[in-house]
MARKEFI-451559 format. One record per residue (C-alpha): residue number from 1; x negated, y, z. Coordinates in Angstrom, 2 decimals, m for minus. Example, Ala and Ser with C-alpha at 12.3 -4.5 7.8 and 13.67 -1.06 7.14 Angstrom:
{num = 1, u = m12.30, v = m4.50, w = 7.80} $
{num = 2, u = m13.67, v = m1.06, w = 7.14} $
//
This chain:
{num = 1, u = m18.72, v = 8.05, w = 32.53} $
{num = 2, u = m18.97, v = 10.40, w = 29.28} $
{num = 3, u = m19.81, v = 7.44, w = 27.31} $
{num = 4, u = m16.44, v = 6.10, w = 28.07} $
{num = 5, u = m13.79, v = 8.17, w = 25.95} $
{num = 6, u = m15.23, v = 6.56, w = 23.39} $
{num = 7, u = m12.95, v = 5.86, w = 20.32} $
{num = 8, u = m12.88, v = 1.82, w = 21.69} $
{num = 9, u = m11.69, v = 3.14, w = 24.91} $
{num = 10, u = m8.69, v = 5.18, w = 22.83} $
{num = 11, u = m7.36, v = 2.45, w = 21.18} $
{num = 12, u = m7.71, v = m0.04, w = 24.23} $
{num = 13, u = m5.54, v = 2.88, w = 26.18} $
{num = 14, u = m3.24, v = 2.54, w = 23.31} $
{num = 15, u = m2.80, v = m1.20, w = 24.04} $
{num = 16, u = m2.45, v = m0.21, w = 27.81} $
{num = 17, u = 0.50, v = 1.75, w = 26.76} $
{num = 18, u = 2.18, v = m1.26, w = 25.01} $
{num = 19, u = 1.43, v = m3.44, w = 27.64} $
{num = 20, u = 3.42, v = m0.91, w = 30.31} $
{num = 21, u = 6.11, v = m1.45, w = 27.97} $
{num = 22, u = 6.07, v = m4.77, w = 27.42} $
{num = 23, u = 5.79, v = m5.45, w = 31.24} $
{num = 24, u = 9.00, v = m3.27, w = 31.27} $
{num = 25, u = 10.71, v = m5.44, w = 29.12} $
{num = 26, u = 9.99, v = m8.47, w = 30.92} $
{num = 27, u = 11.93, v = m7.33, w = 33.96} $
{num = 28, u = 8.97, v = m7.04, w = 36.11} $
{num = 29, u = 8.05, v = m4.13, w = 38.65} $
{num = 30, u = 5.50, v = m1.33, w = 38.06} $
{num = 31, u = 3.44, v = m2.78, w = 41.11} $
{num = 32, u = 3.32, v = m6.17, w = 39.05} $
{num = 33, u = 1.97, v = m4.44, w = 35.79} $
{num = 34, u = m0.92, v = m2.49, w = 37.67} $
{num = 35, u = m1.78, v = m5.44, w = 39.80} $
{num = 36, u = m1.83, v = m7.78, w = 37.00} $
{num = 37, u = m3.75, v = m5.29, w = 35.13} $
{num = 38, u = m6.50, v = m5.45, w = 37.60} $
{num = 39, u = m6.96, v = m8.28, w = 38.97} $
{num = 40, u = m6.76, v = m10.39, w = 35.44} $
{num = 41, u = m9.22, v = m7.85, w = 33.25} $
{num = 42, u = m8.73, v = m8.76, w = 30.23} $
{num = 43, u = m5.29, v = m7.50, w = 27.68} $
{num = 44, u = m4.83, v = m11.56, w = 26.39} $
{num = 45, u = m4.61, v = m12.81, w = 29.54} $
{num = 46, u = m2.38, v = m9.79, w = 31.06} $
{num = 47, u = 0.04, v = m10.54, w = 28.24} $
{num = 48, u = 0.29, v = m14.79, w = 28.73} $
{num = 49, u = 0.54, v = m14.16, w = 32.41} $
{num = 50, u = 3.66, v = m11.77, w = 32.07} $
{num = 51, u = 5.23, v = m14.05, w = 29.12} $
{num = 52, u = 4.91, v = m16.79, w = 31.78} $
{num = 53, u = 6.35, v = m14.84, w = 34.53} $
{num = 54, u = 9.01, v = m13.27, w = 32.16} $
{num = 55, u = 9.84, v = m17.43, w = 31.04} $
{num = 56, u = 10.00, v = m18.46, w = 34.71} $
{num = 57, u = 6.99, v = m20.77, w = 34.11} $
{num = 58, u = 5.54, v = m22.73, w = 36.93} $
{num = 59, u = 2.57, v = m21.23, w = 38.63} $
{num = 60, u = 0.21, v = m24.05, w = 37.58} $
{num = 61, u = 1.68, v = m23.78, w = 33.52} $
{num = 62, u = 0.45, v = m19.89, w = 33.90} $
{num = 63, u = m2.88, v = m20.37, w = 35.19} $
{num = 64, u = m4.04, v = m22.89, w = 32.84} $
{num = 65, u = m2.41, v = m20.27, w = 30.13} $
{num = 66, u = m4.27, v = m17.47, w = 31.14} $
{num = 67, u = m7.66, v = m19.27, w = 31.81} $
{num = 68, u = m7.71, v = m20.98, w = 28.11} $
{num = 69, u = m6.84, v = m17.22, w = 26.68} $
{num = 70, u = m9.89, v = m15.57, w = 29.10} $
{num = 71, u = m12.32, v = m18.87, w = 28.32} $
{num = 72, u = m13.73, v = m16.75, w = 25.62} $
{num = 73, u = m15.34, v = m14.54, w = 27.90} $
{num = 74, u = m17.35, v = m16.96, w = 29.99} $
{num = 75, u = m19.90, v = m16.53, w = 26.84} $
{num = 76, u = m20.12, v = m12.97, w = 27.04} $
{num = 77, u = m20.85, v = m13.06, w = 30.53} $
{num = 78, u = m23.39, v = m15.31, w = 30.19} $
{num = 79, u = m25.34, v = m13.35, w = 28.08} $
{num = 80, u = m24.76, v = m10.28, w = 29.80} $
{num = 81, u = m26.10, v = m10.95, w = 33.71} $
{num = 82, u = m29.30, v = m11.69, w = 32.86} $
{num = 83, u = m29.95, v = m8.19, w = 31.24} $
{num = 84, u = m27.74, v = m7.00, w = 34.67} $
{num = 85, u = m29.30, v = m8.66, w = 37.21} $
{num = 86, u = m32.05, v = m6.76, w = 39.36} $
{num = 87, u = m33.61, v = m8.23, w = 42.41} $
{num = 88, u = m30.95, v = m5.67, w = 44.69} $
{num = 89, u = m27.88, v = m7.44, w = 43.04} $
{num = 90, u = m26.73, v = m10.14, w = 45.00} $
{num = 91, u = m24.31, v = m13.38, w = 44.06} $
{num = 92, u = m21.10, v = m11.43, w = 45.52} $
{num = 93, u = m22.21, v = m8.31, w = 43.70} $
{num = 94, u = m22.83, v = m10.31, w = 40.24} $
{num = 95, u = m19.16, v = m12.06, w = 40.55} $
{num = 96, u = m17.66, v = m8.35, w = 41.06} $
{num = 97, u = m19.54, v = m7.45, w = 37.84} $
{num = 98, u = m18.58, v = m10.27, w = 36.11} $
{num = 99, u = m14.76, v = m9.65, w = 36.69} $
{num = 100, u = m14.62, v = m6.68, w = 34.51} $
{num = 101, u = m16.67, v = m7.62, w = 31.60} $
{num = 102, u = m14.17, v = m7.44, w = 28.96} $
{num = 103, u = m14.87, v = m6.66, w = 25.03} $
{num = 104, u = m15.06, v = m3.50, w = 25.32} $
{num = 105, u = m17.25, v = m3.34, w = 27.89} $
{num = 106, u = m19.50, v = m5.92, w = 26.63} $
{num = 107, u = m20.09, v = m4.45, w = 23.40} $
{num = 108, u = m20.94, v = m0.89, w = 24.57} $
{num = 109, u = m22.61, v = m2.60, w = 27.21} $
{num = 110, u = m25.05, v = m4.87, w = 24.80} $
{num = 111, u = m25.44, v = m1.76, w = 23.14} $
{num = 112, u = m27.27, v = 0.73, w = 25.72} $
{num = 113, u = m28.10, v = m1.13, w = 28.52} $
{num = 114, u = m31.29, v = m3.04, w = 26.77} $
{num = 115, u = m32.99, v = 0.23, w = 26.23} $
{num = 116, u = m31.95, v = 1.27, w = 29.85} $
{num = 117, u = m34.37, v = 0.49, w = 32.88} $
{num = 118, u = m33.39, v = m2.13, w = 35.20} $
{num = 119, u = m32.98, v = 0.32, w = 38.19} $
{num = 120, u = m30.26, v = 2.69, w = 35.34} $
{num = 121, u = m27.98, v = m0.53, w = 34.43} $
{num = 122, u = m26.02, v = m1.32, w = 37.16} $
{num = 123, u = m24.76, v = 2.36, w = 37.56} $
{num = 124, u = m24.34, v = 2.91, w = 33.94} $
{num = 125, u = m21.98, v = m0.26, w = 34.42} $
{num = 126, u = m19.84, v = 0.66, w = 36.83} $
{num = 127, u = m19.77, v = 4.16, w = 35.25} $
{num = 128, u = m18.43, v = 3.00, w = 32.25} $
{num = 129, u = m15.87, v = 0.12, w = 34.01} $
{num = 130, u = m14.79, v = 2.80, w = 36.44} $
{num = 131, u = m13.02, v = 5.30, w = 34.31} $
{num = 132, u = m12.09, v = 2.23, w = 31.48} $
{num = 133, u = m9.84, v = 0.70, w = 34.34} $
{num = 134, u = m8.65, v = 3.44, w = 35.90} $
{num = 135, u = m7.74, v = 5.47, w = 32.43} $
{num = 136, u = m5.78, v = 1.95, w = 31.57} $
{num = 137, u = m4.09, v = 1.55, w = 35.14} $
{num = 138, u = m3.08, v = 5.31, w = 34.15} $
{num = 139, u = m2.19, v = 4.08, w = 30.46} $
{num = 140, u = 0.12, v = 1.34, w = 32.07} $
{num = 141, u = 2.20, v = 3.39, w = 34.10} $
{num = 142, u = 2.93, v = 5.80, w = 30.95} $
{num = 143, u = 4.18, v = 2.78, w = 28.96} $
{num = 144, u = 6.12, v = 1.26, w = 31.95} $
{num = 145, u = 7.82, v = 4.83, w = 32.12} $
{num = 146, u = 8.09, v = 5.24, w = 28.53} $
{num = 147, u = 9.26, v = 1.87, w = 27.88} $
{num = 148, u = 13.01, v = 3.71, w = 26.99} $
{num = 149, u = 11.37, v = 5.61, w = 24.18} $
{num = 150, u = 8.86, v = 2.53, w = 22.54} $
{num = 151, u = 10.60, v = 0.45, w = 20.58} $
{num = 152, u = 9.40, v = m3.19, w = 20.83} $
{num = 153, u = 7.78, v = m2.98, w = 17.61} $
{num = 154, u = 5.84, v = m0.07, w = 18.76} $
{num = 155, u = 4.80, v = m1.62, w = 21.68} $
{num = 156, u = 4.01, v = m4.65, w = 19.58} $
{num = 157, u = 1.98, v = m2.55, w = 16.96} $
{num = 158, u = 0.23, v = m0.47, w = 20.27} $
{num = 159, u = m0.51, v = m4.28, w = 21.65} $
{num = 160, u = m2.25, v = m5.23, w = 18.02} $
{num = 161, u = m4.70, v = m2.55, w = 18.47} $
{num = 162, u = m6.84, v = m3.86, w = 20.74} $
{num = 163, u = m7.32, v = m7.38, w = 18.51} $
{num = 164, u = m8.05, v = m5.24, w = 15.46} $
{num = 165, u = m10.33, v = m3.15, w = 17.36} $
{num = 166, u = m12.00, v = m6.42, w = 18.69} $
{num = 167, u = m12.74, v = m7.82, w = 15.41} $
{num = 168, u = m14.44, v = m4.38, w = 14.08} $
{num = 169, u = m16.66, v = m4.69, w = 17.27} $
{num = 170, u = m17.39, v = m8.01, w = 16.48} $
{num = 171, u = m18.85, v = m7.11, w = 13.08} $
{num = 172, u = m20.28, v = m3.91, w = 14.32} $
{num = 173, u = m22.28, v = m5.73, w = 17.03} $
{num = 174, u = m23.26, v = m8.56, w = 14.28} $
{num = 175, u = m26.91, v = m8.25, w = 13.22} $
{num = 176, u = m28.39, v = m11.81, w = 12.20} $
{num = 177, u = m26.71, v = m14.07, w = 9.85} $
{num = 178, u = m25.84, v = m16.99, w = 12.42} $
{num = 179, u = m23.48, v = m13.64, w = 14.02} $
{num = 180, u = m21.98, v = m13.33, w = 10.30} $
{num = 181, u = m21.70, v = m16.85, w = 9.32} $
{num = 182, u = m19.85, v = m17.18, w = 12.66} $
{num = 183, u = m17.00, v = m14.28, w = 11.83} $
{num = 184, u = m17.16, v = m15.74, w = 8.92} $
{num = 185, u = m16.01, v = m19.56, w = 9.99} $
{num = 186, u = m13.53, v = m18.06, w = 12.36} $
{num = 187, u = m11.59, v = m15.90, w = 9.37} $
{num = 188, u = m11.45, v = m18.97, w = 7.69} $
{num = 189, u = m10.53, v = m21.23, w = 10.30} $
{num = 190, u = m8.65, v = m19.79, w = 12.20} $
{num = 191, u = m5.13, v = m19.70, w = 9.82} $
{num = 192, u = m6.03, v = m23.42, w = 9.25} $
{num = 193, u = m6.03, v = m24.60, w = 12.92} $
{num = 194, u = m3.02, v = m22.35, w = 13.89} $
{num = 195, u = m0.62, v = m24.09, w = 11.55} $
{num = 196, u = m2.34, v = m27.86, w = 12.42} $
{num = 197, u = m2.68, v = m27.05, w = 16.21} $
{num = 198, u = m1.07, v = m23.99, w = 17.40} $
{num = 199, u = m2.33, v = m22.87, w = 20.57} $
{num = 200, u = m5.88, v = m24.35, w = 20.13} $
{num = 201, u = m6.81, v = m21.84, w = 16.99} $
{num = 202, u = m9.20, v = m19.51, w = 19.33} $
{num = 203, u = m11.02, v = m22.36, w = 20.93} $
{num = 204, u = m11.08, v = m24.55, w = 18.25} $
{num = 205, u = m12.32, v = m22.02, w = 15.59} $
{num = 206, u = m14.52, v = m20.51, w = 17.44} $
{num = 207, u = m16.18, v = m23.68, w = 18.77} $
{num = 208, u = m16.76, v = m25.14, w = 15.43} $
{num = 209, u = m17.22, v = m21.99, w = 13.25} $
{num = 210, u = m19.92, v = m21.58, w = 15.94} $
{num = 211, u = m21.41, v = m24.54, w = 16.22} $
{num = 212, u = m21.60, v = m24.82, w = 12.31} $
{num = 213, u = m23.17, v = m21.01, w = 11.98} $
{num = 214, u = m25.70, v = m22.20, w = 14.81} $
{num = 215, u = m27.01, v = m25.09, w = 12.82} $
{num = 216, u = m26.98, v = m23.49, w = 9.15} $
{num = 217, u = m29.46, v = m20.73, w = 10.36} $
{num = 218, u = m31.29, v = m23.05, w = 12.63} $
{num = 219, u = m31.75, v = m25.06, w = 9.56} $
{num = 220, u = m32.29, v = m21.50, w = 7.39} $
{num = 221, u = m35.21, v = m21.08, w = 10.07} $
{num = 222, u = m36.88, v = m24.02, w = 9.96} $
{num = 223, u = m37.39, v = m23.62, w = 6.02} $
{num = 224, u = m38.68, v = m20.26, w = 6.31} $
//
Protein backbone atom coordinates (compact mmCIF):
# COMPACT_ATOMS: atom_id res chain seq x y z
CA UNK A 1 0.00 0.00 0.00
CA UNK A 2 3.01 2.64 0.39
CA UNK A 3 4.38 1.41 -2.75
CA UNK A 4 1.35 2.67 -4.46
CA UNK A 5 1.57 6.63 -4.59
CA UNK A 6 4.04 5.99 -6.75
CA UNK A 7 4.63 8.66 -9.52
CA UNK A 8 2.77 5.89 -12.16
CA UNK A 9 -0.09 5.88 -9.84
CA UNK A 10 -0.13 10.06 -10.08
CA UNK A 11 -0.36 10.31 -13.52
CA UNK A 12 -2.86 7.27 -13.95
CA UNK A 13 -5.10 9.41 -11.22
CA UNK A 14 -4.60 12.20 -13.60
CA UNK A 15 -6.18 10.15 -16.42
CA UNK A 16 -8.94 9.12 -13.86
CA UNK A 17 -9.72 12.72 -13.63
CA UNK A 18 -10.16 13.11 -17.45
CA UNK A 19 -12.02 10.16 -17.72
CA UNK A 20 -14.75 11.64 -14.91
CA UNK A 21 -14.93 14.32 -17.30
CA UNK A 22 -15.18 12.78 -20.27
CA UNK A 23 -17.91 10.39 -18.85
CA UNK A 24 -19.60 13.78 -18.01
CA UNK A 25 -19.60 14.83 -21.34
CA UNK A 26 -21.06 11.84 -22.72
CA UNK A 27 -24.30 12.34 -20.85
CA UNK A 28 -23.85 9.43 -18.68
CA UNK A 29 -24.50 9.13 -14.78
CA UNK A 30 -21.83 9.15 -12.03
CA UNK A 31 -22.99 5.48 -11.10
CA UNK A 32 -22.10 4.56 -14.86
CA UNK A 33 -18.50 6.10 -14.66
CA UNK A 34 -17.57 4.26 -11.29
CA UNK A 35 -19.15 1.05 -12.39
CA UNK A 36 -17.57 1.10 -15.69
CA UNK A 37 -14.44 1.99 -14.01
CA UNK A 38 -14.46 -1.18 -12.11
CA UNK A 39 -15.72 -3.68 -13.61
CA UNK A 40 -13.73 -2.99 -17.15
CA UNK A 41 -10.01 -2.29 -15.43
CA UNK A 42 -8.32 -1.00 -17.81
CA UNK A 43 -8.47 3.28 -19.05
CA UNK A 44 -8.66 2.04 -23.14
CA UNK A 45 -11.34 0.02 -22.68
CA UNK A 46 -13.30 2.47 -20.10
CA UNK A 47 -13.00 5.09 -22.82
CA UNK A 48 -14.39 2.75 -26.13
CA UNK A 49 -17.09 1.50 -23.87
CA UNK A 50 -18.40 5.12 -23.00
CA UNK A 51 -17.75 6.39 -26.78
CA UNK A 52 -20.04 3.43 -27.61
CA UNK A 53 -22.59 4.16 -25.07
CA UNK A 54 -22.29 7.98 -25.74
CA UNK A 55 -22.86 6.86 -29.95
CA UNK A 56 -25.85 4.67 -29.02
CA UNK A 57 -23.91 1.62 -30.33
CA UNK A 58 -25.40 -1.79 -30.11
CA UNK A 59 -24.38 -3.86 -27.17
CA UNK A 60 -22.64 -6.52 -29.31
CA UNK A 61 -20.60 -3.41 -31.53
CA UNK A 62 -19.28 -2.35 -27.79
CA UNK A 63 -18.13 -5.54 -26.57
CA UNK A 64 -16.17 -6.58 -29.45
CA UNK A 65 -14.74 -2.74 -29.13
CA UNK A 66 -13.68 -3.02 -25.79
CA UNK A 67 -12.31 -6.66 -25.94
CA UNK A 68 -9.94 -5.85 -29.15
CA UNK A 69 -8.71 -2.54 -27.04
CA UNK A 70 -8.12 -4.92 -23.60
CA UNK A 71 -6.64 -8.01 -25.98
CA UNK A 72 -3.32 -6.56 -25.17
CA UNK A 73 -3.46 -7.58 -21.76
CA UNK A 74 -4.16 -11.28 -22.11
CA UNK A 75 -0.10 -11.31 -22.58
CA UNK A 76 0.62 -9.65 -19.50
CA UNK A 77 -1.45 -11.87 -17.63
CA UNK A 78 0.01 -14.68 -18.89
CA UNK A 79 3.22 -13.99 -17.77
CA UNK A 80 2.21 -12.75 -14.57
CA UNK A 81 0.12 -15.91 -12.80
CA UNK A 82 2.68 -18.12 -12.89
CA UNK A 83 5.01 -15.92 -10.63
CA UNK A 84 1.30 -15.38 -8.60
CA UNK A 85 0.14 -18.57 -8.25
CA UNK A 86 0.78 -20.49 -4.83
CA UNK A 87 -0.71 -23.82 -4.07
CA UNK A 88 -3.60 -21.68 -1.62
CA UNK A 89 -4.77 -19.71 -4.78
CA UNK A 90 -7.50 -21.30 -6.36
CA UNK A 91 -9.07 -20.91 -10.19
CA UNK A 92 -11.84 -18.33 -8.81
CA UNK A 93 -9.15 -16.55 -6.83
CA UNK A 94 -6.65 -16.41 -10.00
CA UNK A 95 -9.63 -14.94 -12.35
CA UNK A 96 -10.23 -12.15 -9.50
CA UNK A 97 -6.48 -11.44 -9.80
CA UNK A 98 -6.42 -11.46 -13.25
CA UNK A 99 -9.22 -8.75 -13.58
CA UNK A 100 -7.13 -6.02 -12.27
CA UNK A 101 -3.86 -6.55 -13.88
CA UNK A 102 -3.55 -3.45 -15.77
CA UNK A 103 -0.08 -1.65 -16.87
CA UNK A 104 0.48 -0.22 -14.08
CA UNK A 105 0.08 -2.89 -12.04
CA UNK A 106 1.94 -5.23 -14.12
CA UNK A 107 4.98 -3.31 -14.34
CA UNK A 108 5.41 -2.55 -10.59
CA UNK A 109 4.25 -5.89 -10.20
CA UNK A 110 7.13 -7.65 -12.54
CA UNK A 111 9.23 -5.46 -10.70
CA UNK A 112 9.07 -6.63 -6.84
CA UNK A 113 7.20 -9.54 -6.74
CA UNK A 114 10.17 -11.95 -8.24
CA UNK A 115 12.35 -11.11 -5.33
CA UNK A 116 9.25 -11.56 -2.99
CA UNK A 117 8.48 -15.10 -1.42
CA UNK A 118 5.62 -16.94 -2.71
CA UNK A 119 3.69 -16.77 0.66
CA UNK A 120 4.45 -12.24 0.39
CA UNK A 121 2.95 -11.95 -3.36
CA UNK A 122 -0.47 -12.32 -3.23
CA UNK A 123 -0.85 -9.66 -0.40
CA UNK A 124 1.62 -7.34 -1.85
CA UNK A 125 -0.93 -7.63 -4.90
CA UNK A 126 -3.90 -6.80 -3.59
CA UNK A 127 -2.07 -4.12 -1.52
CA UNK A 128 -1.01 -2.38 -4.35
CA UNK A 129 -4.56 -2.99 -6.59
CA UNK A 130 -6.49 -1.96 -3.50
CA UNK A 131 -5.60 1.63 -3.04
CA UNK A 132 -4.78 1.98 -7.22
CA UNK A 133 -8.64 1.35 -7.72
CA UNK A 134 -10.00 2.91 -5.05
CA UNK A 135 -7.66 6.29 -5.38
CA UNK A 136 -9.05 6.17 -9.25
CA UNK A 137 -12.83 5.43 -8.31
CA UNK A 138 -12.00 8.62 -6.01
CA UNK A 139 -10.16 10.34 -9.11
CA UNK A 140 -13.40 9.71 -11.23
CA UNK A 141 -15.83 11.28 -9.16
CA UNK A 142 -13.52 14.59 -8.96
CA UNK A 143 -13.53 14.79 -12.78
CA UNK A 144 -17.28 13.89 -13.12
CA UNK A 145 -17.79 16.91 -10.61
CA UNK A 146 -15.27 19.03 -12.12
CA UNK A 147 -16.25 18.34 -15.55
CA UNK A 148 -17.70 22.36 -15.58
CA UNK A 149 -14.20 23.59 -14.94
CA UNK A 150 -11.99 20.97 -17.54
CA UNK A 151 -12.13 22.00 -20.72
CA UNK A 152 -12.26 19.08 -23.22
CA UNK A 153 -8.82 19.61 -24.17
CA UNK A 154 -7.78 19.28 -20.65
CA UNK A 155 -9.55 16.33 -20.17
CA UNK A 156 -8.12 15.15 -23.45
CA UNK A 157 -4.45 16.12 -22.43
CA UNK A 158 -5.28 14.44 -18.58
CA UNK A 159 -6.57 11.22 -20.80
CA UNK A 160 -2.98 11.23 -22.86
CA UNK A 161 -1.16 10.76 -19.73
CA UNK A 162 -1.67 7.48 -19.05
CA UNK A 163 -0.45 6.32 -22.90
CA UNK A 164 2.68 8.42 -22.44
CA UNK A 165 3.22 7.05 -19.13
CA UNK A 166 2.69 3.51 -20.65
CA UNK A 167 5.27 3.80 -23.20
CA UNK A 168 8.05 5.10 -20.54
CA UNK A 169 7.13 1.87 -18.57
CA UNK A 170 7.51 -0.04 -21.46
CA UNK A 171 11.12 1.05 -21.99
CA UNK A 172 11.81 1.18 -18.33
CA UNK A 173 10.78 -2.48 -17.90
CA UNK A 174 12.85 -3.36 -21.29
CA UNK A 175 16.07 -5.23 -20.48
CA UNK A 176 17.06 -7.69 -23.46
CA UNK A 177 17.20 -6.61 -26.98
CA UNK A 178 14.17 -8.80 -28.34
CA UNK A 179 12.15 -6.13 -25.50
CA UNK A 180 13.92 -3.14 -27.53
CA UNK A 181 13.73 -4.37 -30.98
CA UNK A 182 10.03 -4.86 -30.14
CA UNK A 183 9.35 -0.93 -29.01
CA UNK A 184 11.27 -0.43 -31.59
CA UNK A 185 8.95 -2.19 -34.53
CA UNK A 186 5.92 -0.80 -32.86
CA UNK A 187 7.25 3.14 -33.13
CA UNK A 188 7.75 2.39 -36.52
CA UNK A 189 4.80 0.57 -37.35
CA UNK A 190 2.48 1.74 -35.78
CA UNK A 191 1.91 5.38 -37.91
CA UNK A 192 2.15 3.02 -40.98
CA UNK A 193 -0.75 0.63 -40.13
CA UNK A 194 -2.97 3.47 -38.69
CA UNK A 195 -3.20 5.32 -41.97
CA UNK A 196 -3.48 1.68 -44.13
CA UNK A 197 -5.84 0.07 -41.49
CA UNK A 198 -7.13 2.26 -38.87
CA UNK A 199 -8.39 0.48 -36.01
CA UNK A 200 -6.03 -2.57 -36.40
CA UNK A 201 -2.63 -0.37 -35.62
CA UNK A 202 -2.29 -1.90 -31.86
CA UNK A 203 -2.84 -5.45 -32.87
CA UNK A 204 -1.29 -5.40 -35.97
CA UNK A 205 1.97 -3.63 -34.85
CA UNK A 206 2.38 -5.23 -32.06
CA UNK A 207 1.85 -8.72 -33.50
CA UNK A 208 4.36 -8.31 -36.19
CA UNK A 209 6.89 -5.90 -34.55
CA UNK A 210 6.79 -8.84 -32.10
CA UNK A 211 6.97 -11.59 -33.94
CA UNK A 212 9.87 -10.02 -36.05
CA UNK A 213 11.92 -8.89 -32.64
CA UNK A 214 11.28 -12.65 -31.47
CA UNK A 215 13.00 -14.16 -34.44
CA UNK A 216 15.97 -11.53 -34.95
CA UNK A 217 17.28 -12.34 -31.36
CA UNK A 218 16.36 -15.95 -31.60
CA UNK A 219 18.49 -15.89 -34.63
CA UNK A 220 21.14 -13.31 -32.63
CA UNK A 221 21.20 -16.39 -30.11
CA UNK A 222 21.77 -19.08 -32.08
CA UNK A 223 25.06 -17.34 -33.55
CA UNK A 224 26.38 -16.57 -30.29
Amino acid sequence: MRRAPSTGAFILICSFVGYGALVHESGLTLIQALAIALFVWALPGQVVLVSEMAAGAALWSAAIGVTLTSVRLMPLVVVLMPILRGPRTGRLHQLLLSHFCAITIWVESMQRLPRMSRAERVPHYWGFCSVLVSTNLVATIVGYEAAALLTLELAAGLLFLTPLYFVLSMLRASDTPADRLALLFGFVLGPLVIVTLPGFELVLSGLVGGTAAYLIDRRRRRRT
